[in-house]
C-alpha positions in Angstrom: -159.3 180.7 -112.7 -157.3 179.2 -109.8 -159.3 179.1 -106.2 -156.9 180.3 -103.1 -158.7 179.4 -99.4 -158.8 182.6 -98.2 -157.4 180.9 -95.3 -154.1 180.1 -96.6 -152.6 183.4 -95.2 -153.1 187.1 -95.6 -151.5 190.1 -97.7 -149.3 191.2 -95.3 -148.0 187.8 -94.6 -147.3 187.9 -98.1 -145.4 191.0 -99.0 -144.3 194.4 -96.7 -143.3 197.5 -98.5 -139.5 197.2 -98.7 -139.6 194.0 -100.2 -142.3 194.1 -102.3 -140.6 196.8 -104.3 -137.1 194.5 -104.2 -139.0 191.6 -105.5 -140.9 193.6 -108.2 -139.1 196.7 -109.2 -140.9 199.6 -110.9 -139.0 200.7 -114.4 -139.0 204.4 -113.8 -140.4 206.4 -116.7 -140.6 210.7 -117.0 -143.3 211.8 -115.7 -144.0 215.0 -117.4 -146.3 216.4 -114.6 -143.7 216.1 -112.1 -140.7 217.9 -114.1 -139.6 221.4 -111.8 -140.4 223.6 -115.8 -144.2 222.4 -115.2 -143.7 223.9 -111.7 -142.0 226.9 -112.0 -144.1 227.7 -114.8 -147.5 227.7 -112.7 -145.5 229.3 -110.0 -144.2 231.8 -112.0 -147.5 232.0 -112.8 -149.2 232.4 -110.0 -147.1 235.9 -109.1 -144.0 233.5 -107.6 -140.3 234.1 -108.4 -139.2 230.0 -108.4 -135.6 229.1 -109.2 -134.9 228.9 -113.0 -134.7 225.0 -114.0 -131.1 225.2 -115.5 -129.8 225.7 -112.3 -131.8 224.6 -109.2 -131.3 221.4 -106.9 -133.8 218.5 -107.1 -135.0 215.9 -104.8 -137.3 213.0 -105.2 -138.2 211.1 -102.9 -139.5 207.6 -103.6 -137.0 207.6 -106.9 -137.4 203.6 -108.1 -134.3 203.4 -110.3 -134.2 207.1 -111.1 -136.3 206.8 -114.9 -137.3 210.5 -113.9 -134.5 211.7 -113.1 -132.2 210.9 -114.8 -133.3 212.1 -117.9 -134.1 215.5 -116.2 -130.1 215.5 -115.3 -129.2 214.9 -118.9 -131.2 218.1 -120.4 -130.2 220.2 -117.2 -126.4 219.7 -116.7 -126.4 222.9 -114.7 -129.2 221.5 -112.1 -128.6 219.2 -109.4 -130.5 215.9 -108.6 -130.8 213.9 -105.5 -132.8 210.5 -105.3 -133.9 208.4 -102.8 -135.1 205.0 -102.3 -135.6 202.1 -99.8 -135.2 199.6 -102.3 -131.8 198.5 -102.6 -132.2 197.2 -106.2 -134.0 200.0 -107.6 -131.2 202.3 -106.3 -128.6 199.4 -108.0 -130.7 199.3 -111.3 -130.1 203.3 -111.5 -126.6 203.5 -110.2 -125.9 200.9 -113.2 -128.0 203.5 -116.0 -125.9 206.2 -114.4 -122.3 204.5 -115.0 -123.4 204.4 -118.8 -123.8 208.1 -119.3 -120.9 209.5 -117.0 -123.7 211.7 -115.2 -122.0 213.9 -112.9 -125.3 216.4 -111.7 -127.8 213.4 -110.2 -126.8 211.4 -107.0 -129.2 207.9 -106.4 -129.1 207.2 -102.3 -130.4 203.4 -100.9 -132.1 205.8 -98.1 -135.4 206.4 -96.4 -137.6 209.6 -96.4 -137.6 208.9 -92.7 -134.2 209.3 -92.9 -134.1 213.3 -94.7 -133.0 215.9 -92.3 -131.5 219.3 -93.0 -127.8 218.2 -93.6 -129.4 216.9 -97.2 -129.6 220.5 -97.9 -132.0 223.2 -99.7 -134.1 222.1 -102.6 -135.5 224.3 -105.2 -138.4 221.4 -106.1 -138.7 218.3 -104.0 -141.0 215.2 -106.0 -142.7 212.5 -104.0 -144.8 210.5 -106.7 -146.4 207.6 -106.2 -145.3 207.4 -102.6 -147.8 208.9 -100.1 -150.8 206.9 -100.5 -148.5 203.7 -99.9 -146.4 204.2 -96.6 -147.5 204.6 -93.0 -149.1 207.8 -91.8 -145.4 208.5 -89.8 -144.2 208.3 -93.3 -146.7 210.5 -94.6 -146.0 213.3 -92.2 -142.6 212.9 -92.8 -143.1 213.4 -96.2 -144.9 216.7 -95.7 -141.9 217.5 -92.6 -139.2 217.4 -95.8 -141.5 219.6 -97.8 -141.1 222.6 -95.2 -137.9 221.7 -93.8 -135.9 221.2 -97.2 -137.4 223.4 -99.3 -136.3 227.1 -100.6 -138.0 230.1 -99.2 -140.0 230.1 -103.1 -139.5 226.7 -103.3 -141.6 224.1 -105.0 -142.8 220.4 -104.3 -144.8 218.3 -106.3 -147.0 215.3 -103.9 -149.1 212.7 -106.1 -151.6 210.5 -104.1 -154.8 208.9 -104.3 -158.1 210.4 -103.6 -161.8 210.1 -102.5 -163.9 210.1 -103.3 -163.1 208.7 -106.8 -160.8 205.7 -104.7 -163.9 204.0 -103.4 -164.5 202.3 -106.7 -161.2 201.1 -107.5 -161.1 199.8 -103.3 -163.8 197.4 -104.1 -161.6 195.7 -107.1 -158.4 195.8 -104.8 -160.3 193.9 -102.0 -162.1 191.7 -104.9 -157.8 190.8 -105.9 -156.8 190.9 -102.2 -159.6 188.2 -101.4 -158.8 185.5 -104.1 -154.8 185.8 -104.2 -154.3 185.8 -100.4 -151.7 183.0 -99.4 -150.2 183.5 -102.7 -146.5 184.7 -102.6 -145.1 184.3 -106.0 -145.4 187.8 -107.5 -146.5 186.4 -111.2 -149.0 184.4 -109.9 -150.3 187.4 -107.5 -150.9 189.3 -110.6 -152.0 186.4 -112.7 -154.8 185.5 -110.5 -155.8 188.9 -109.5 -156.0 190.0 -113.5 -158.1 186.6 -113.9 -161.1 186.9 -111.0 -161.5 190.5 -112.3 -161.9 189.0 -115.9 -164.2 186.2 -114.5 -166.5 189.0 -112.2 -166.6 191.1 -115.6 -167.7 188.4 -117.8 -170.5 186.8 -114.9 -171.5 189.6 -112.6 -175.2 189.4 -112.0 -177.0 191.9 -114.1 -180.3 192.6 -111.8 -179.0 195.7 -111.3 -177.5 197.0 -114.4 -176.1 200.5 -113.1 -173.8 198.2 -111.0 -172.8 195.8 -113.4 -171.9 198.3 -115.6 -169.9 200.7 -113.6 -167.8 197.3 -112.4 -167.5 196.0 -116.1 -166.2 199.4 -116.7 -163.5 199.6 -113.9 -162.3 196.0 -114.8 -161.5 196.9 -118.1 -159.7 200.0 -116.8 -157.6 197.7 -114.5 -156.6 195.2 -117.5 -155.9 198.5 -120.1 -154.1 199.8 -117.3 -151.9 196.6 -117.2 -151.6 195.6 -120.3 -150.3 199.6 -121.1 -147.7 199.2 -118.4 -146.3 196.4 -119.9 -145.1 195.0 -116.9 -146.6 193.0 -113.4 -145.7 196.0 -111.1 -148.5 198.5 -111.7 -151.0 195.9 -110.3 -148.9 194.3 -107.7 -148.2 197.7 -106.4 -151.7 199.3 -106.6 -154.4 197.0 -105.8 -152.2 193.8 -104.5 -150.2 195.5 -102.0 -150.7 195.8 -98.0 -151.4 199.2 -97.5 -153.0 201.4 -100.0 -154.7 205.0 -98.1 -156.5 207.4 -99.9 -157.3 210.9 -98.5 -159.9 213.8 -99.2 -158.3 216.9 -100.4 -159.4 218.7 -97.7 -157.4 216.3 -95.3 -154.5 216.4 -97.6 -154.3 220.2 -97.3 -155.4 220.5 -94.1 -151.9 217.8 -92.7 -149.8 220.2 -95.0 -151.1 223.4 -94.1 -149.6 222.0 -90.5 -146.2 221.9 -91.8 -146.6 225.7 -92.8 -147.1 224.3 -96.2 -149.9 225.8 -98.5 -151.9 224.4 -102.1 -150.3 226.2 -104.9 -152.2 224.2 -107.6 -152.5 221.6 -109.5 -149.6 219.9 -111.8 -152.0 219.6 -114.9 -153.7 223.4 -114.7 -157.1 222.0 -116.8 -157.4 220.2 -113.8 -157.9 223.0 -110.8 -159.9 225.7 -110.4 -163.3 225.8 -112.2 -162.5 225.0 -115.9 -164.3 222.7 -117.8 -168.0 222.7 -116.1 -170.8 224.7 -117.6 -171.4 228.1 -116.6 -174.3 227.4 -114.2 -171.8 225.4 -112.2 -169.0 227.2 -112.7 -170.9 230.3 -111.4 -172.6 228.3 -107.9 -169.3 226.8 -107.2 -167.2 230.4 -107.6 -170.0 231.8 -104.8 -167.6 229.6 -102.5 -165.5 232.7 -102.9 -161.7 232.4 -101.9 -161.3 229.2 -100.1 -159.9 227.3 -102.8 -159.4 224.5 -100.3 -163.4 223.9 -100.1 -163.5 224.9 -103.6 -161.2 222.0 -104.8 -163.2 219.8 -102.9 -166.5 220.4 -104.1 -165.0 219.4 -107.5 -163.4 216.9 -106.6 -166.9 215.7 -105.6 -168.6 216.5 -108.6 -165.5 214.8 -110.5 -165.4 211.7 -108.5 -161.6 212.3 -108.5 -159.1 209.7 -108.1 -156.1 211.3 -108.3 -154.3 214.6 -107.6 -151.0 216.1 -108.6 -150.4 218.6 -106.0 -148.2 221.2 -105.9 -147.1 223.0 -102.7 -145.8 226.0 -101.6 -144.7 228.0 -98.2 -147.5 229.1 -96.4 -147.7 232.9 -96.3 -146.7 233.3 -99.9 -149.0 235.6 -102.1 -150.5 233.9 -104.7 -152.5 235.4 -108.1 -154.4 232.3 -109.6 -155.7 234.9 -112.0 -152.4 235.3 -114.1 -152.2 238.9 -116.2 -151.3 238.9 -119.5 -147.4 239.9 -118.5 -146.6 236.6 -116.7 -147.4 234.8 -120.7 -145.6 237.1 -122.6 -142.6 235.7 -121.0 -143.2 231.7 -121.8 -143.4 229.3 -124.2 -146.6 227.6 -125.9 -146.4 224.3 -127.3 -149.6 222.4 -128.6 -151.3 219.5 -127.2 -151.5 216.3 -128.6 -155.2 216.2 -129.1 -155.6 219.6 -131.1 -156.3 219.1 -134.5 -157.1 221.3 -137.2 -160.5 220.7 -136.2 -160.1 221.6 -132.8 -159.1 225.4 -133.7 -161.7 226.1 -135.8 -164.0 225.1 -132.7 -161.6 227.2 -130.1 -163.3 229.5 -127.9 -160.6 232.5 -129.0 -160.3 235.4 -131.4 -159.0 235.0 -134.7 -155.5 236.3 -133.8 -155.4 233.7 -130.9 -156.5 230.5 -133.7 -153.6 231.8 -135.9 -151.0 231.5 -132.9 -152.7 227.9 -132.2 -152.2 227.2 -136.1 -148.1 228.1 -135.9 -148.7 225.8 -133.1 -149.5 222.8 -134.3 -147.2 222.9 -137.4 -144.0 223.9 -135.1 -145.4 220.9 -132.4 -144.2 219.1 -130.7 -141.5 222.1 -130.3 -142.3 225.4 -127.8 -142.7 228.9 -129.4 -141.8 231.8 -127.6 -144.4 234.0 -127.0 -142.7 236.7 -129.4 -142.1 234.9 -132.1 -146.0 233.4 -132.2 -147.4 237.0 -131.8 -145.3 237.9 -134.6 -146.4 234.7 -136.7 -150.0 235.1 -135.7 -149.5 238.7 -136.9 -148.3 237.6 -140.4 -151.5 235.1 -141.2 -154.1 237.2 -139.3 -153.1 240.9 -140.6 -156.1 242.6 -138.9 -154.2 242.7 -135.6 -151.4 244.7 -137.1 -153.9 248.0 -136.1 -155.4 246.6 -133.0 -153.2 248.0 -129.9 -154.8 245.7 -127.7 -154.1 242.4 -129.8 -150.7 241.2 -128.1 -152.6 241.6 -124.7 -155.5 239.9 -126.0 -153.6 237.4 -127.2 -151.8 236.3 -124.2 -155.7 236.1 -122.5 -156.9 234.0 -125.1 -153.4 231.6 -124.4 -154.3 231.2 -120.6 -158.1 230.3 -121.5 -156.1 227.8 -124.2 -154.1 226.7 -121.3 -157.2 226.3 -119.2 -158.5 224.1 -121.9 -155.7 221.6 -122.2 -155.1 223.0 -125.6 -151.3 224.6 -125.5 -148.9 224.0 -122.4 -147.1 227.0 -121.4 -143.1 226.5 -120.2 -140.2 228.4 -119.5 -137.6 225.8 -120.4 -137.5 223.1 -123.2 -134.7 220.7 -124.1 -132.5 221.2 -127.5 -134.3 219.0 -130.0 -135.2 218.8 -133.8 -138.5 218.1 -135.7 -136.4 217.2 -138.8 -133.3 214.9 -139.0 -130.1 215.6 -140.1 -128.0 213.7 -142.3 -126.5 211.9 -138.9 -129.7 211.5 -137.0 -129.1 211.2 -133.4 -131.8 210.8 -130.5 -130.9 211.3 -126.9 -128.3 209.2 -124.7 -131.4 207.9 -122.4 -133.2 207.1 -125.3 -130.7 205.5 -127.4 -129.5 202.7 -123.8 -133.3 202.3 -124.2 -133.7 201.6 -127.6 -130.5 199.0 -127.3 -132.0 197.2 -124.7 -135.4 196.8 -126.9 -137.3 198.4 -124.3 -141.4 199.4 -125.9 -141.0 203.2 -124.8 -138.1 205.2 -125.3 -137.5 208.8 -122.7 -137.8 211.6 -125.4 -136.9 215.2 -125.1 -140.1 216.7 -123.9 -139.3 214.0 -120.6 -142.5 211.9 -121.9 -142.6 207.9 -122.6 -142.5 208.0 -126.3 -143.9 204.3 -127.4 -142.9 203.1 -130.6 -143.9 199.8 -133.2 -140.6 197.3 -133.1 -139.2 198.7 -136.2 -138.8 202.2 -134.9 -137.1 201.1 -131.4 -134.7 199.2 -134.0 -134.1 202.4 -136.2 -133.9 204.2 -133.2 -131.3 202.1 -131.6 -129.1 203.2 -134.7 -129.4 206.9 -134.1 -125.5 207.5 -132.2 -124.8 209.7 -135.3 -122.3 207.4 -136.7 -124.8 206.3 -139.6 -125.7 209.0 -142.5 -128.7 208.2 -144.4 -127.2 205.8 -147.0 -125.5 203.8 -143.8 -129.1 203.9 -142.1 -131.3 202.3 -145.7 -128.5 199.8 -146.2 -128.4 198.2 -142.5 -132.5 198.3 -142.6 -132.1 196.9 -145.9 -129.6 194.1 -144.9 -132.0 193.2 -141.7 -135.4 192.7 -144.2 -133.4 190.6 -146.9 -132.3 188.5 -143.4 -135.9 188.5 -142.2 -135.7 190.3 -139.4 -137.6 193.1 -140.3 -141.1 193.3 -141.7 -141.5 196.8 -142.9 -145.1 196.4 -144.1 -146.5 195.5 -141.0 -144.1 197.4 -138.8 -143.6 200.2 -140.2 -147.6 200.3 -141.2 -147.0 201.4 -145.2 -149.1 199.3 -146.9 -147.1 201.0 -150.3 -143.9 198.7 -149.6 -145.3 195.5 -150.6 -142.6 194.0 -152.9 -140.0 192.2 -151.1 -137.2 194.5 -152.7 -138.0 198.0 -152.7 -136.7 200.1 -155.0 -133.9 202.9 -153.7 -136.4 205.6 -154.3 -139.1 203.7 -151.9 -136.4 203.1 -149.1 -135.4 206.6 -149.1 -139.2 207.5 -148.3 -139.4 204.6 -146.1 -136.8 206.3 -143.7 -138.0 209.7 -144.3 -141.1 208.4 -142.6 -139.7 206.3 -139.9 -137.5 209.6 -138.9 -140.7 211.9 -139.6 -142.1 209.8 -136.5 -139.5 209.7 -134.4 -139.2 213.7 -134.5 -143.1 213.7 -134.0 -142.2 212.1 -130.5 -139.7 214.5 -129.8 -136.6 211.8 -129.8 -134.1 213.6 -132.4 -131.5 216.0 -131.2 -130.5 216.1 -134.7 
């Protein structure tokens, strides 16, 4: 571990905002919480009427080199999508992605929020991740300004920042990395040396008092997960290395948008507002706060330690029902988790018709049922509910409290995808530029970062339709006689171990590989 005199210089001599994001870019990735289906389903909801997501307008503010967008764009050729950005070569990096695909609907500015007035127009949504806890407080007003000023009269907009008081942990590692890599410039190094004083405090803080050393041991090794996940310098260079980094309270939050005639619709991740998840006792002192869900949020966010918030916002004066009735889910789409398992339903706190629906679920995931179709299913394998006249109410209750639980999303929109491949297997046009440029994590139809082994991004990088199966088993077949591919390892099938399989054992070798690509909702056929 390298020592810097702390008096070689100082952060901001280092780096300012504009061109700390020139000299190291984000890649952009989806970011599922932030797509305008997640909000117009809890708007919709929540007793509003928001715009239908195949044919609204989009802004995001703060848009890197448009990894969200752009795939949003692709699945919604009827919507329209704006992007901003101060960086110049984020803006380039997209405006290059964008000549690849001939993507008409989505527009990449180099602009500043600062610079948004009403001749950008009306916006059904508006984004702003990643952005608010970063800029100046002029920028953060003007953030919240755009969110009034640009936004439809039911409009939506979706503000991620950083919170207290779960922040004042991660401060103290930030001003640990801030202390030893002042007078550094070089961005490598910056993240080099910040990664290595917060592996030497983890490995020789003093242990006299153990409830310290272990809560910092603990956020260390969330700091290196947390890079080594990213793949890339830019989440810690961004985050704990540069100048400005401003956490609020919620309260404050609300409080600066509630002065742009702006109110708190809710959360982006519904398991994450309101009461759900704490024990009854808790659940029951904290709902004698009565309506202020402003102080309500709060106090959880207290007994949470929160970090982090999703927020969505709406006019103020709206009504708003945060106790949806069963009509409002009879018109949506449930789709299963990723961490419900068979196990899982069983244990679910539902009726029996309710653990059927869950069932179809989870053998139909990563695909959306409509509502009809799973009360219909559910019907078939529970028959009891065939004479119950309350069951399809009932069931749509027992969805919400699934909802509330992080076990089903609800939508109103999903992309066209498949969950087996065709003879031509194809995966999406974002996707497929990924895959050719070897890139870990490919933009799949759901608008997640799918990550895949080395084998599959290769496979994947095949998928333009112009292979059938035979073509697809005799290029991987060509590439393991060359060496290039180790199937065993890669592909994690510890049955191929000769180094010729037989035509029988390649054709389940790419059954499988396919089988987990459509698990991460990359095939469109």
């Amino acid at each position: 571990m390298k020592t810097v005199p702390a008096s070689a210089g100082s952060i901001g001599d280092r780096m300012n905002s504009l061109a700390s994001y020139d000299q190291v870019p984000y890649t952009g990735h989806p970011i599922p919480t932030g797509h305008p289906e997640r909000m117009a389903t809890l708007g919709g909801l929540f007793g509003l009427d928001p715009a239908p997501v195949a044919g609204c307008r989009v802004l995001e503010m703060g848009c890197a080199d448009g990894g969200h967008l752009i795939p949003m764009a692709l699945h919604l050729p009827g919507s329209e999508f704006v992007g901003l950005d101060l960086s110049r070569r984020q803006i380039e990096m997209g405006q290059n992605m964008l000549r690849e695909f001939g993507c008409a609907n989505v527009r990449l500015e180099h602009a500043g929020i600062m610079d948004v007035d009403p001749n950008w127009g009306v916006f059904d949504y508006i984004i702003c991740h990643g952005v608010y806890s970063w800029v100046p407080a002029e920028v953060q007003e003007r953030i919240l300004a755009v969110c009034a000023e640009n936004l439809a009269d039911r409009g939506l907009a979706f503000v991620s920042y950083n919170t207290y008081p779960g922040w004042y942990g991660p401060e103290m590692v930030r001003n640990l990395m801030q202390y030893h890599t002042s007078g550094l410039t070089d961005p490598v190094e910056c993240v080099q040396q910040a990664l290595a004083v917060t592996d030497f405090v983890a490995r020789f803080i003093q242990t006299e008092d153990d409830e310290y050393a272990r809560w910092m041991q603990k956020e260390l090794e969330r700091v290196k997960n947390l890079s080594a996940n990213m793949g890339s310098h830019a989440y810690i260079y961004h985050e704990y290395l540069e100048d400005r980094n401003s956490p609020v309270y919620f309260h404050q939050f609300a409080a600066r948008a509630a002065a742009h005639g702006l109110q708190y619709l809710g959360e982006a991740v519904y398991a994450n507002m309101l009461t759900h998840g704490f024990p009854d006792p808790v659940g029951e002192v904290l709902d004698g706060i009565g309506g202020d869900v402003v102080a309500l949020e709060q106090y959880m966010d207290f007994l949470r330690n929160r970090r982090f918030r999703q927020t969505l916002l709406c006019r103020a004066g709206l009504a708003l029902d945060r106790d949806p009735p069963p009509d409002r889910v009879v018109r949506l789409m449930a789709v299963c988790t990723r961490n419900v398992t068979p196990e899982f339903i069983d244990l679910a706190p539902v009726g029996p018709l309710a653990k059927a629906a869950l069932r179809t679920l989870l053998e139909a995931r990563p695909r959306a049922v409509p509502f009809e179709d799973l009360h219909a299913a559910a019907l078939s394998a529970e028959p009891s509910g065939h004479d119950d006249p309350s069951a399809r109410e009932r069931l749509a209750r027992d969805l919400i409290r699934l909802y509330r639980l992080n076990m089903i999303q609800l939508r109103s929109w999903q992309a066209g995808f498949v969950t087996r491949a065709g003879e031509r297997p194809r995966i999406g046009p974002m996707a497929l530029y990924q895959a050719r440029k070897g890139q870990p994590w490919l933009a799949n139809e759901v608008h997640e970062a799918a990550y895949l082994t080395p084998v599959l991004v290769h496979l994947a990088s095949l998928l333009d339709g112009t292979l059938d199966r035979n073509g697809l088993i005799e290029h991987l077949r060509a590439q393991q006689r060359a060496g290039y591919l180790t199937l065993a390892a890669d592909a994690q099938d510890p049955d191929v171990k000769t180094p010729e399989p037989s035509e029988e054992d390649w054709r389940r070798i790419l059954d499988q590989m396919l089988a987990a690509l459509a698990e991460k909702a990359l095939l469109i056929a």
